[in-house]
N, CA, C and O atoms as a Tripos MOL2 file, in Angstrom:
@<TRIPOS>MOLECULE
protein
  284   283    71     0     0
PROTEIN
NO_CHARGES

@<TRIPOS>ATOM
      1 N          18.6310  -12.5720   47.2730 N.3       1 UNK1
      2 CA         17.1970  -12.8350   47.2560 C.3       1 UNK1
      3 C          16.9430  -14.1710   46.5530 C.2       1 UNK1
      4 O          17.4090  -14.5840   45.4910 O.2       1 UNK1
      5 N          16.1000  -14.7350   47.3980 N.am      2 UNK2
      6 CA         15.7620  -16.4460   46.6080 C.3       2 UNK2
      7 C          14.7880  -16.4000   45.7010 C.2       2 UNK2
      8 O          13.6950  -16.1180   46.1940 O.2       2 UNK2
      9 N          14.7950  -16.5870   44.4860 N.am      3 UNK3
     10 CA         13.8430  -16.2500   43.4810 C.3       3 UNK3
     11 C          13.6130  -18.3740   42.6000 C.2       3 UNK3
     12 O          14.1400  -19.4840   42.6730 O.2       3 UNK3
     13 N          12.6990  -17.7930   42.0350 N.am      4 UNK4
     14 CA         12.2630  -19.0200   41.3380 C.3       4 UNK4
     15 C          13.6850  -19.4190   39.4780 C.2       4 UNK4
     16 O          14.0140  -20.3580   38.7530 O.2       4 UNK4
     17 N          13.9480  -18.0260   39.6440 N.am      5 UNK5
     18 CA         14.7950  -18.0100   38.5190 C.3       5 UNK5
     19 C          16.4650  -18.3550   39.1780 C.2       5 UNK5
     20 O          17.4360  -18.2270   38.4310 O.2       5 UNK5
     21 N          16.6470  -18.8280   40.7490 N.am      6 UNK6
     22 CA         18.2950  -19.3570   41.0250 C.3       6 UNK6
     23 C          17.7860  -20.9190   40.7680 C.2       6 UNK6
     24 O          18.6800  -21.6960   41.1030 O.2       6 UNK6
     25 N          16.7300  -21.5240   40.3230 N.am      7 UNK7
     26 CA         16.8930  -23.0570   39.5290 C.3       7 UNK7
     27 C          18.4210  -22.9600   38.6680 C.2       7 UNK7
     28 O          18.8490  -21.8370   38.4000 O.2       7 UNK7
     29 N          19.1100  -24.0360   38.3090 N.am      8 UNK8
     30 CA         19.9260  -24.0200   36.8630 C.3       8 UNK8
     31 C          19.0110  -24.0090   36.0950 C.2       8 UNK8
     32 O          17.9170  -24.5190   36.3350 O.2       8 UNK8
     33 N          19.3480  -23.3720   34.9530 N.am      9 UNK9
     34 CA         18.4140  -23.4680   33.3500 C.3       9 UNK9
     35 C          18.2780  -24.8460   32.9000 C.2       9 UNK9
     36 O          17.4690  -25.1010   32.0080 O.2       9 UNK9
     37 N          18.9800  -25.7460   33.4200 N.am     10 UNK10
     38 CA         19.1140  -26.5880   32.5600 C.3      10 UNK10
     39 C          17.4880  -27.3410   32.8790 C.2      10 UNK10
     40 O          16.8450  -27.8070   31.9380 O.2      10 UNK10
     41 N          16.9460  -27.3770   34.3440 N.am     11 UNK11
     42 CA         16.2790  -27.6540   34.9450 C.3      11 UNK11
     43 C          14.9480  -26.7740   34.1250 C.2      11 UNK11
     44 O          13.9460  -27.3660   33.7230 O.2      11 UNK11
     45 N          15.1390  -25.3650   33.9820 N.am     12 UNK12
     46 CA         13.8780  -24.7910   32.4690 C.3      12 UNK12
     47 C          13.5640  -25.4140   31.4540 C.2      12 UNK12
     48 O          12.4930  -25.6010   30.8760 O.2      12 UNK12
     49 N          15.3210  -25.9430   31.1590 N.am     13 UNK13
     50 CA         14.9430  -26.9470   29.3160 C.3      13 UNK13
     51 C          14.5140  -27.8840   29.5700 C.2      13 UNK13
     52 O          13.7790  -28.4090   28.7320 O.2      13 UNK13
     53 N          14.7310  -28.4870   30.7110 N.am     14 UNK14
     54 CA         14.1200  -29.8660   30.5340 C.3      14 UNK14
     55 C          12.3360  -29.9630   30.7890 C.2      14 UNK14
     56 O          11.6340  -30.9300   30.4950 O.2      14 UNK14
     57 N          11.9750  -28.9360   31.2860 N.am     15 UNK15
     58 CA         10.4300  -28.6290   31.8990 C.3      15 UNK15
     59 C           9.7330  -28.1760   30.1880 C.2      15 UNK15
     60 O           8.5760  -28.4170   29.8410 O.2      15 UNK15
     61 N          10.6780  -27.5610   29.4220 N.am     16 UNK16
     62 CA         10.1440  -26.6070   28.3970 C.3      16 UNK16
     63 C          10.3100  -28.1780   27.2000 C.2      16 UNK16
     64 O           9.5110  -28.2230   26.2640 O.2      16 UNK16
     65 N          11.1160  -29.0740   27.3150 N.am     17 UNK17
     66 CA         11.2690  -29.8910   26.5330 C.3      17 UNK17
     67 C           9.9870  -30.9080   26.7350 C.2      17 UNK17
     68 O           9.4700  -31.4810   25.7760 O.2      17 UNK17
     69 N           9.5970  -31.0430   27.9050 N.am     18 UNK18
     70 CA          8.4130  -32.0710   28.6250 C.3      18 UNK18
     71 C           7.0050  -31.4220   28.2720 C.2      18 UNK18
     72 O           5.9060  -31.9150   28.0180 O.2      18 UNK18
     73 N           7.5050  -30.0430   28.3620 N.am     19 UNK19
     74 CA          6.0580  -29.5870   27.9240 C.3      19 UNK19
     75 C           5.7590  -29.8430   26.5250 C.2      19 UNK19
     76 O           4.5940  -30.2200   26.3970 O.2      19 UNK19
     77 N           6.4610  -29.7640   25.3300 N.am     20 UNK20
     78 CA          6.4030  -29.4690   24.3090 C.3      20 UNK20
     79 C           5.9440  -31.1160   24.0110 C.2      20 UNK20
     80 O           4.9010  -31.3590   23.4040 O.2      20 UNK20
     81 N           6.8540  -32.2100   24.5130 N.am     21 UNK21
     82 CA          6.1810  -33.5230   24.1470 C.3      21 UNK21
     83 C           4.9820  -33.6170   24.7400 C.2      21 UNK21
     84 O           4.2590  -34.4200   24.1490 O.2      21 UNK21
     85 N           4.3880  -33.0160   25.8560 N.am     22 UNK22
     86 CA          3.2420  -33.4550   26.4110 C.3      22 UNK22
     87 C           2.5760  -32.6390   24.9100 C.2      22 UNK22
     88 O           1.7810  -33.2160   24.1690 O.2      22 UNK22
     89 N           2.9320  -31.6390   24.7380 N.am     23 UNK23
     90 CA          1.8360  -31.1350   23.5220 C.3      23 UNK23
     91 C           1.7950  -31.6620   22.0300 C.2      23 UNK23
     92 O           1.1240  -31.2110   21.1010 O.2      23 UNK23
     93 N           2.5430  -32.5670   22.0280 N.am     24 UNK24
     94 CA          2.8930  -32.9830   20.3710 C.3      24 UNK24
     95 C           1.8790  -34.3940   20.6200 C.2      24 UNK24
     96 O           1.1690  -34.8680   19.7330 O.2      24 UNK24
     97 N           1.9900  -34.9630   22.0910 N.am     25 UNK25
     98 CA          1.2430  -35.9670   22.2560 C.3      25 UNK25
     99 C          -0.3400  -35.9130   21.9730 C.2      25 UNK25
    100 O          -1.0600  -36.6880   21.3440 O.2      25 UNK25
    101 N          -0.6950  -34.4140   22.8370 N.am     26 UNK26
    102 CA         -1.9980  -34.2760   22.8830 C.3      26 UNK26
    103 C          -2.4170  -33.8480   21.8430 C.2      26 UNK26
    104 O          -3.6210  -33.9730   21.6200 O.2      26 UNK26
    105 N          -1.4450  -33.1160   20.7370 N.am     27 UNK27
    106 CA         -2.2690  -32.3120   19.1800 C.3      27 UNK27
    107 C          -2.1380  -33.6450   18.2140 C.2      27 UNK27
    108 O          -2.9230  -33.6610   17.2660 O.2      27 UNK27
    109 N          -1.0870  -34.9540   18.3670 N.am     28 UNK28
    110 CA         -1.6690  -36.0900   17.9710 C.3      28 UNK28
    111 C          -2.8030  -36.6920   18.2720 C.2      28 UNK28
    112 O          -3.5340  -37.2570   17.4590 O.2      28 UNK28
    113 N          -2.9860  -36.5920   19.4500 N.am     29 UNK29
    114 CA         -4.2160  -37.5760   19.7730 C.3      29 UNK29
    115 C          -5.6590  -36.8160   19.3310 C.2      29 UNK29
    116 O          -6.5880  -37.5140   18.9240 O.2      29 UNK29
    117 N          -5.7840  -35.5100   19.4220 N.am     30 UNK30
    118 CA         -6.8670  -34.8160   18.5450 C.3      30 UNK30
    119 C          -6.7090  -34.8420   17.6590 C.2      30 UNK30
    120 O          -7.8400  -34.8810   17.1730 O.2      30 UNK30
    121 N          -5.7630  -34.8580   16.5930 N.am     31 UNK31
    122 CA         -5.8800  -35.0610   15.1080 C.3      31 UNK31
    123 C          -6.7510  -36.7030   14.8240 C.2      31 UNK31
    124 O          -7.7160  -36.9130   14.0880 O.2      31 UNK31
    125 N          -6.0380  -37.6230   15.6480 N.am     32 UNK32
    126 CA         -6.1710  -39.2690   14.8330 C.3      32 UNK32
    127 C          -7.1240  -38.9760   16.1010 C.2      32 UNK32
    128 O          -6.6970  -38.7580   17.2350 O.2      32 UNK32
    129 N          -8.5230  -39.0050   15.7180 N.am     33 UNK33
    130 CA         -9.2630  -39.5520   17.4790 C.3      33 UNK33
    131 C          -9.5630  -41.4040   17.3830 C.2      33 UNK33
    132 O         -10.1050  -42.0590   18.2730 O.2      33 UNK33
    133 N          -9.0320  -41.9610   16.0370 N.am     34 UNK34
    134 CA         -9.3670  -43.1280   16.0770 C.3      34 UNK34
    135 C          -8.2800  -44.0200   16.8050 C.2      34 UNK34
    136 O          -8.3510  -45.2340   16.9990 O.2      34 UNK34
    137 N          -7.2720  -43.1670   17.1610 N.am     35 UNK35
    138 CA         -5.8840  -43.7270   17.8690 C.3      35 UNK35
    139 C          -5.1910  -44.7120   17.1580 C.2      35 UNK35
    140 O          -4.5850  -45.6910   17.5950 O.2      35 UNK35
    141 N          -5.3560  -44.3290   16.0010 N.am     36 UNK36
    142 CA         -4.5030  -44.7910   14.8950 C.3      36 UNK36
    143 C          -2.8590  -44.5240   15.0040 C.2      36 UNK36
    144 O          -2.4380  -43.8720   14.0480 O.2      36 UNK36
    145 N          -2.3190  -44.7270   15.5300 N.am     37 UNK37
    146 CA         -0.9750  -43.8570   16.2400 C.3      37 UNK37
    147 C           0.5950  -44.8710   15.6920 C.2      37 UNK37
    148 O           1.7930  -44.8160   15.9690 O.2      37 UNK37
    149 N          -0.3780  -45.8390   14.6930 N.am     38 UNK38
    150 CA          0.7620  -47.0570   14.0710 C.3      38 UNK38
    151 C           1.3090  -46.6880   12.9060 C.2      38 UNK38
    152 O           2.2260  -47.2570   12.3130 O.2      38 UNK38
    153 N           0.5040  -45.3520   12.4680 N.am     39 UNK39
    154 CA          1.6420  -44.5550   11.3540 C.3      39 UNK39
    155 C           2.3760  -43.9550   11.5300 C.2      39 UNK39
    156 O           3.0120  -43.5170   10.5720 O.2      39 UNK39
    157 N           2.7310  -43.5680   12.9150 N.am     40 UNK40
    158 CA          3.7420  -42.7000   13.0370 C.3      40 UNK40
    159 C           4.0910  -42.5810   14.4470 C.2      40 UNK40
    160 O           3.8460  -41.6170   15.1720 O.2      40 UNK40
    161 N           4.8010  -43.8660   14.8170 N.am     41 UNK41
    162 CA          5.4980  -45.0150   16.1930 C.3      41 UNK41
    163 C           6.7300  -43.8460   16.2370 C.2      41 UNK41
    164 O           6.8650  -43.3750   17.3660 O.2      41 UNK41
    165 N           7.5280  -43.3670   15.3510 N.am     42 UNK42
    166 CA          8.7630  -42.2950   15.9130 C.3      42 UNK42
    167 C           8.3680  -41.5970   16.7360 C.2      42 UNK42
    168 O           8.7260  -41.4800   17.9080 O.2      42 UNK42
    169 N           7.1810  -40.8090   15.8530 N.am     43 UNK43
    170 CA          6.6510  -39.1500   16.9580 C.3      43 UNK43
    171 C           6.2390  -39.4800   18.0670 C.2      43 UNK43
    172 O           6.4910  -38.8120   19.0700 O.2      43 UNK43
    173 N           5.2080  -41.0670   18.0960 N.am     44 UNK44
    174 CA          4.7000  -41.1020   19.3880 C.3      44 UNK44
    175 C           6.0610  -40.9960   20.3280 C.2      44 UNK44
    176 O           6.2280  -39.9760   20.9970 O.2      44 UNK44
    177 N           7.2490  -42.3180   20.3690 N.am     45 UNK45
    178 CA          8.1630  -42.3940   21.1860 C.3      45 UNK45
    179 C           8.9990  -40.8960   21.4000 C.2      45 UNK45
    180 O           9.2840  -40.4750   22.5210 O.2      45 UNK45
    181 N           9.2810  -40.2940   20.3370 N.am     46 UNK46
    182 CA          9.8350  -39.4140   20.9940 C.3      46 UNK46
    183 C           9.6430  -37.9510   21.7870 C.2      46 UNK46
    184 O          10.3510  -37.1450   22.3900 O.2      46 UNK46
    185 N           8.0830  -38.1340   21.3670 N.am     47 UNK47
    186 CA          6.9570  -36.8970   22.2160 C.3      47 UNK47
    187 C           6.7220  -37.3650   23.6740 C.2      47 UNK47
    188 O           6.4170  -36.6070   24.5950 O.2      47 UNK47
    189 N           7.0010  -39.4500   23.8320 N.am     48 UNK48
    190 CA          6.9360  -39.3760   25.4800 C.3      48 UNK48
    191 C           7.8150  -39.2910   26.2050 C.2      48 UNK48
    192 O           7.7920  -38.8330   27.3480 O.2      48 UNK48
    193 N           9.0760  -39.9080   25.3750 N.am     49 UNK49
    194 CA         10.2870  -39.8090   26.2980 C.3      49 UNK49
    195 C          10.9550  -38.6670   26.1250 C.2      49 UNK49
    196 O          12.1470  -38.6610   26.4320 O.2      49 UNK49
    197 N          10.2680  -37.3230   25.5430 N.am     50 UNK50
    198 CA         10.5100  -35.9620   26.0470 C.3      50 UNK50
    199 C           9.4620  -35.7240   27.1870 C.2      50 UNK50
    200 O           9.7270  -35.2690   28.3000 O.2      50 UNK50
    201 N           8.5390  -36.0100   26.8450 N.am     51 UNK51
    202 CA          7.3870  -35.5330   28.0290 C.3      51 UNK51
    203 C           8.0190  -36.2810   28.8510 C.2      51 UNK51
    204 O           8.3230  -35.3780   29.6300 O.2      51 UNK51
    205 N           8.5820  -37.4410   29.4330 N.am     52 UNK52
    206 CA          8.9480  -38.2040   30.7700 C.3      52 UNK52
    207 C          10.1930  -37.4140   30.8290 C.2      52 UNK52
    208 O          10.2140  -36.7900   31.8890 O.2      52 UNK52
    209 N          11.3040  -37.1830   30.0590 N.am     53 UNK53
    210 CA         12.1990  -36.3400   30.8740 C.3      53 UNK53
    211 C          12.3800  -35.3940   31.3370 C.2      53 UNK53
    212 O          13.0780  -34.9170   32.2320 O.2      53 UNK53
    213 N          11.3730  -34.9830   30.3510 N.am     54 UNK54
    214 CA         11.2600  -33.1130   30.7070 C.3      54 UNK54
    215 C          10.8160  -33.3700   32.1440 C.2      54 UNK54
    216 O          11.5820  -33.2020   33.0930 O.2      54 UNK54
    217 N           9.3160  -33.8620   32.3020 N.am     55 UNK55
    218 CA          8.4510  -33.7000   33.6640 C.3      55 UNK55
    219 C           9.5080  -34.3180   34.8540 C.2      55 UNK55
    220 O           9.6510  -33.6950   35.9060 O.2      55 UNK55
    221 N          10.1110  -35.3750   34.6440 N.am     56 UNK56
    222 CA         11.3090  -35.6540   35.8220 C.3      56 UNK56
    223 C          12.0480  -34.5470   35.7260 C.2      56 UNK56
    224 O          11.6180  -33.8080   36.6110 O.2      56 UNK56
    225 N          13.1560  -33.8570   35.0020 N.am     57 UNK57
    226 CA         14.1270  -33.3630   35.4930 C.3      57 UNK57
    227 C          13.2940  -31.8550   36.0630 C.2      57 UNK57
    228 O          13.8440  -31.2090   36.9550 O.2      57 UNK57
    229 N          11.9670  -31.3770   35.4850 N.am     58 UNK58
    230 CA         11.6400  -30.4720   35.9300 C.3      58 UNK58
    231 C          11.3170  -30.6850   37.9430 C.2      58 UNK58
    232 O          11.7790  -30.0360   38.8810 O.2      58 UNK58
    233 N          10.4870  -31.7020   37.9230 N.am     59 UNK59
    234 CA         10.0570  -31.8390   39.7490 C.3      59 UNK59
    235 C          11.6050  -32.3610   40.3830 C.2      59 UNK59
    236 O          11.8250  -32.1530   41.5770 O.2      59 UNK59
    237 N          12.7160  -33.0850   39.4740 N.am     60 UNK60
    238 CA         13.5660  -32.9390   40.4100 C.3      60 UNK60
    239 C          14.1110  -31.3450   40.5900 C.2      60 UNK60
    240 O          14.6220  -31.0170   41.6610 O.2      60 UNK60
    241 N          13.9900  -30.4900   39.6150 N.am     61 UNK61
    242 CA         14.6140  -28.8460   39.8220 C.3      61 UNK61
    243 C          13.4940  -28.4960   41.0230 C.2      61 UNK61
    244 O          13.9480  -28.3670   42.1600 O.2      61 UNK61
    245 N          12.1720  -28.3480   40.8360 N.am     62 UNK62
    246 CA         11.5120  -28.0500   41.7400 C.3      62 UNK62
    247 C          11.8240  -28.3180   43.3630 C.2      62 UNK62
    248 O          11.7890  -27.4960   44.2780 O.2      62 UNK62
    249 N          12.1820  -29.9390   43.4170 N.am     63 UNK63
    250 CA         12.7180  -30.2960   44.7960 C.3      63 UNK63
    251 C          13.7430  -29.4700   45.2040 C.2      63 UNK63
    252 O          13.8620  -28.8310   46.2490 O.2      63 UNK63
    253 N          14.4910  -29.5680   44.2140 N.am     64 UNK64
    254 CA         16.1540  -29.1220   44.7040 C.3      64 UNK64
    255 C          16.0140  -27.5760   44.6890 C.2      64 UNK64
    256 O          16.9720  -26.8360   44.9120 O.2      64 UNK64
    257 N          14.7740  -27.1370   44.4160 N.am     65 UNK65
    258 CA         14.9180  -25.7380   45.0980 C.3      65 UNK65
    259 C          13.9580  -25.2490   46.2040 C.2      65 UNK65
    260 O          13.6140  -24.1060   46.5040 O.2      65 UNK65
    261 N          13.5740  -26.6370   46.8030 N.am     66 UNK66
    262 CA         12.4950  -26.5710   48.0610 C.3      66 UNK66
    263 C          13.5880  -26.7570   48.6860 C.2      66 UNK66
    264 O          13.9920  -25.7310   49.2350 O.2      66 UNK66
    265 N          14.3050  -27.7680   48.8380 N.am     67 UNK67
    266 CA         15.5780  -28.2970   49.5420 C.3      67 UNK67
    267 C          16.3830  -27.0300   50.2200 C.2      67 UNK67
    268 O          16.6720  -26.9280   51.4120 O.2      67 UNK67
    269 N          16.8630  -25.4790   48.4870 N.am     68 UNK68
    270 CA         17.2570  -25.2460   48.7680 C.3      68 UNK68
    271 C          16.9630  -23.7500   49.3620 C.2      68 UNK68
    272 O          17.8050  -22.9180   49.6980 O.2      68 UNK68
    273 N          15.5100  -23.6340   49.4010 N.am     69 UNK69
    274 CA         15.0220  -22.1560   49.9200 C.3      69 UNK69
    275 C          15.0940  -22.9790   51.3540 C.2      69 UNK69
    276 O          15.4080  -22.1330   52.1910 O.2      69 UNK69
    277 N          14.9350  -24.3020   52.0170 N.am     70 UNK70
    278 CA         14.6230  -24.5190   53.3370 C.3      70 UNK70
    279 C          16.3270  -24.0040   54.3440 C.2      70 UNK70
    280 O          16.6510  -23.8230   55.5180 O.2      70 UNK70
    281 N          16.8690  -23.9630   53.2120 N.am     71 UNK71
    282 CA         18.3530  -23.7380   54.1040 C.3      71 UNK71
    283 C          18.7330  -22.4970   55.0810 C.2      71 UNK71
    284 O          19.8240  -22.4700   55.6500 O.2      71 UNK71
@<TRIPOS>BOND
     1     1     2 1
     2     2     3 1
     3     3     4 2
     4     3     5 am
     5     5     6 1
     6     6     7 1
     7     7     8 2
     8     7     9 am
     9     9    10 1
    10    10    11 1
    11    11    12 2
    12    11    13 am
    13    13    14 1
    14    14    15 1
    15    15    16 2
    16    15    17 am
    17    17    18 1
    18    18    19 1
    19    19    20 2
    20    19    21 am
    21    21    22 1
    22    22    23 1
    23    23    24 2
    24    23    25 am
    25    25    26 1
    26    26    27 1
    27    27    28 2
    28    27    29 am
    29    29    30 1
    30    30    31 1
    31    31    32 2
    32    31    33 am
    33    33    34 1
    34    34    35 1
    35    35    36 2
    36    35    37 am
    37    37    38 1
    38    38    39 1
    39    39    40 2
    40    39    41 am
    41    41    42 1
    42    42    43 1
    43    43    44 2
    44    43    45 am
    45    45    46 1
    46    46    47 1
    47    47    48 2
    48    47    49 am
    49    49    50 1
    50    50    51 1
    51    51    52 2
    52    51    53 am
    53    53    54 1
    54    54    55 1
    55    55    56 2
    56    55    57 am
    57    57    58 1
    58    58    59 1
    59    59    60 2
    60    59    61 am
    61    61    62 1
    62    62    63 1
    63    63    64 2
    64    63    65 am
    65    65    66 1
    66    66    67 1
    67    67    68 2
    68    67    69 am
    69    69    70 1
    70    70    71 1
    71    71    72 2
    72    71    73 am
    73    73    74 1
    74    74    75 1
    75    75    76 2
    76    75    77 am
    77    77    78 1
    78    78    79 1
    79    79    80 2
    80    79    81 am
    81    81    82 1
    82    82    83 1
    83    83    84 2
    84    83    85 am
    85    85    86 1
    86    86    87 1
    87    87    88 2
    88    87    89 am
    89    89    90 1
    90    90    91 1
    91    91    92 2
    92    91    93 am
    93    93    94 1
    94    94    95 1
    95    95    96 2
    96    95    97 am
    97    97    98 1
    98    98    99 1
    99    99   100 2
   100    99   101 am
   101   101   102 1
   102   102   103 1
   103   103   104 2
   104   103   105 am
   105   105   106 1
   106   106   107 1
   107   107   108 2
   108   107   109 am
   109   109   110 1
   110   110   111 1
   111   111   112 2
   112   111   113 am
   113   113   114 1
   114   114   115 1
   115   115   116 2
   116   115   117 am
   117   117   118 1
   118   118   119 1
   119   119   120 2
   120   119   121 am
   121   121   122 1
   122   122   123 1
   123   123   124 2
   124   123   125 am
   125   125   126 1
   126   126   127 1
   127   127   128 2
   128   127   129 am
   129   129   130 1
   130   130   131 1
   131   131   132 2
   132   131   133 am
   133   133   134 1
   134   134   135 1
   135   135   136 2
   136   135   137 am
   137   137   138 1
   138   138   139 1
   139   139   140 2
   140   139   141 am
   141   141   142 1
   142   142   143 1
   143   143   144 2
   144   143   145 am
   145   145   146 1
   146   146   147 1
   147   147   148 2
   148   147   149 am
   149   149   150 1
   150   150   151 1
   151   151   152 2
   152   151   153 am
   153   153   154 1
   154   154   155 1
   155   155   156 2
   156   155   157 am
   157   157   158 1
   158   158   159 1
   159   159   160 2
   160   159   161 am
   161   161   162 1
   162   162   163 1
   163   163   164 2
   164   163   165 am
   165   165   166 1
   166   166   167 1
   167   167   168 2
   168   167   169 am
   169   169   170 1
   170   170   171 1
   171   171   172 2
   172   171   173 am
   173   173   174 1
   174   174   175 1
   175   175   176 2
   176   175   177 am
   177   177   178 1
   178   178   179 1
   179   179   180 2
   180   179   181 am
   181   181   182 1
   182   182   183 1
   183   183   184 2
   184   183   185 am
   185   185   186 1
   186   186   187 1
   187   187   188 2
   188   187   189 am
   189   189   190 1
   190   190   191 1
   191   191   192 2
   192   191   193 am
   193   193   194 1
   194   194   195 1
   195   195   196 2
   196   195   197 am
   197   197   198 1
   198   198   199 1
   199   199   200 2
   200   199   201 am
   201   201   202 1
   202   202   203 1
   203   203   204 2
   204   203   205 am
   205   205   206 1
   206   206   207 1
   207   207   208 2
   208   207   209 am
   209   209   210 1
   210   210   211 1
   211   211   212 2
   212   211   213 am
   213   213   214 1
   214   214   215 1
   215   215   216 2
   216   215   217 am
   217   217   218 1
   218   218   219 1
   219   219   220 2
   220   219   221 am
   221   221   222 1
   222   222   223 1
   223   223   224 2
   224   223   225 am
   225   225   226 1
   226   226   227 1
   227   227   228 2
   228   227   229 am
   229   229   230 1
   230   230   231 1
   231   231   232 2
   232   231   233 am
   233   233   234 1
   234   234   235 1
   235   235   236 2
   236   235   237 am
   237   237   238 1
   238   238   239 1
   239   239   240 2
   240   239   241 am
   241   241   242 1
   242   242   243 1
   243   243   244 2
   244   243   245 am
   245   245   246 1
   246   246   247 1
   247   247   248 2
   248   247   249 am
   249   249   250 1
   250   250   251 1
   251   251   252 2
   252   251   253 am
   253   253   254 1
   254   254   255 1
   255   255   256 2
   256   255   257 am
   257   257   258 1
   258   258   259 1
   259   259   260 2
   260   259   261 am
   261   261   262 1
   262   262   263 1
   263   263   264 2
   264   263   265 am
   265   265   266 1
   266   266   267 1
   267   267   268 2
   268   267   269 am
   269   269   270 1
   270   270   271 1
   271   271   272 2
   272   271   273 am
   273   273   274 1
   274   274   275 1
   275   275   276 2
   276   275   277 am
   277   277   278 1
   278   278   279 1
   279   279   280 2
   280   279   281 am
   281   281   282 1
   282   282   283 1
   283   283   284 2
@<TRIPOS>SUBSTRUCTURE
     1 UNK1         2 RESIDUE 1 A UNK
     2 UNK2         6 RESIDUE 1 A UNK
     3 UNK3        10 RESIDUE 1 A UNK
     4 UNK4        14 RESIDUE 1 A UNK
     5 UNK5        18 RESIDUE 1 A UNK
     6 UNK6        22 RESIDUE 1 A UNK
     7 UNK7        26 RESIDUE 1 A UNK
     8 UNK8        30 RESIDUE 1 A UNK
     9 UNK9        34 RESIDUE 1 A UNK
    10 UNK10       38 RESIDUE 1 A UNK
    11 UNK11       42 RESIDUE 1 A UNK
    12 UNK12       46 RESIDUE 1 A UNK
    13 UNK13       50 RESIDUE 1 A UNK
    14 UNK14       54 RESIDUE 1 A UNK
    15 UNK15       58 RESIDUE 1 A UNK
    16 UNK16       62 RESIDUE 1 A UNK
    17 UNK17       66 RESIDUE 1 A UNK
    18 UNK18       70 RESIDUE 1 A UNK
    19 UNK19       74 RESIDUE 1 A UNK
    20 UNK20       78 RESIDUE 1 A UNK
    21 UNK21       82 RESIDUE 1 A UNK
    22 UNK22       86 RESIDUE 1 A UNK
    23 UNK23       90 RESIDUE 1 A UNK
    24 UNK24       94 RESIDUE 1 A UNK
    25 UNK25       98 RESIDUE 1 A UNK
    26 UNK26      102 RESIDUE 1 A UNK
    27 UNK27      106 RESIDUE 1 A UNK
    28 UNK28      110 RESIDUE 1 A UNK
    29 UNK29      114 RESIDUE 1 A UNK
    30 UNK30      118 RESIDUE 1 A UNK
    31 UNK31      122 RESIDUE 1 A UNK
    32 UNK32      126 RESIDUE 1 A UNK
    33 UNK33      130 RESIDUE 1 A UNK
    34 UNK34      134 RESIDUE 1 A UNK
    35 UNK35      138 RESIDUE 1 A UNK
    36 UNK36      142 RESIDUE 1 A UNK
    37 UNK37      146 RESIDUE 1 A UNK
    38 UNK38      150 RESIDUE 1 A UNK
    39 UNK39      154 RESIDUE 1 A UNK
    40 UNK40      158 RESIDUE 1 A UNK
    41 UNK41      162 RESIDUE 1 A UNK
    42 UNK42      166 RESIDUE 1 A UNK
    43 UNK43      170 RESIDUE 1 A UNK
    44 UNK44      174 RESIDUE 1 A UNK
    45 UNK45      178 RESIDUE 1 A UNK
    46 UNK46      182 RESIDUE 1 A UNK
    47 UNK47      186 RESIDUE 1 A UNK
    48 UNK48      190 RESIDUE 1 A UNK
    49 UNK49      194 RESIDUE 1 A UNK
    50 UNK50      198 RESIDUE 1 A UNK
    51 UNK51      202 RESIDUE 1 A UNK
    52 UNK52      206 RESIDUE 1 A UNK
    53 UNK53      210 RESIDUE 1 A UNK
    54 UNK54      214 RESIDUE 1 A UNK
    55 UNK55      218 RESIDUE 1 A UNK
    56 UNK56      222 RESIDUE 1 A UNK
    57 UNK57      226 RESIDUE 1 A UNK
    58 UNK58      230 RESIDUE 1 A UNK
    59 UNK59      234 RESIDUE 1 A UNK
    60 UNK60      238 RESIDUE 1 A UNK
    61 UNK61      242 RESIDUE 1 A UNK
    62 UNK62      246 RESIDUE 1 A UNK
    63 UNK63      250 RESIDUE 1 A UNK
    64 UNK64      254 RESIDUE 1 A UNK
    65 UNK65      258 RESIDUE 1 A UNK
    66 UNK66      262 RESIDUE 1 A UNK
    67 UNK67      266 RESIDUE 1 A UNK
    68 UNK68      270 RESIDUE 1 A UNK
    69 UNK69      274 RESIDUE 1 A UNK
    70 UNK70      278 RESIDUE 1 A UNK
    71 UNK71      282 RESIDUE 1 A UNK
């Protein structure tokens, strides 16, 4: 049976890792609403380039399991 759970996991962590920077991004940006974001240049970078990898490796898992229910 083709289920949403034959993705690899690895393809979960990376969706669950993207989510979590998309949220560290957005509970920064409601804390500072003045976008003061020059005290703390680490968290920003590493809350996007989790949110950018996560959200890529997640839509590439997504593809590769459109790809592979079409078989």
């Amino acid at each position: 049976m083709r289920t949403l759970f034959a993705l690899p996991w690895q393809y979960w962590i990376f969706t669950f890792i993207g989510c979590m920077g998309l949220c560290i991004l957005c509970a920064m940006y409601q804390q500072d609403k003045k976008n003061n974001f020059r005290d703390r240049p680490l968290v920003i970078a590493l809350g996007g380039v989790a949110a950018v990898v996560g959200w890529v490796a997640g839509i590439a898992g997504v593809v590769k399991f459109v790809i592979w229910w079409r078989q």
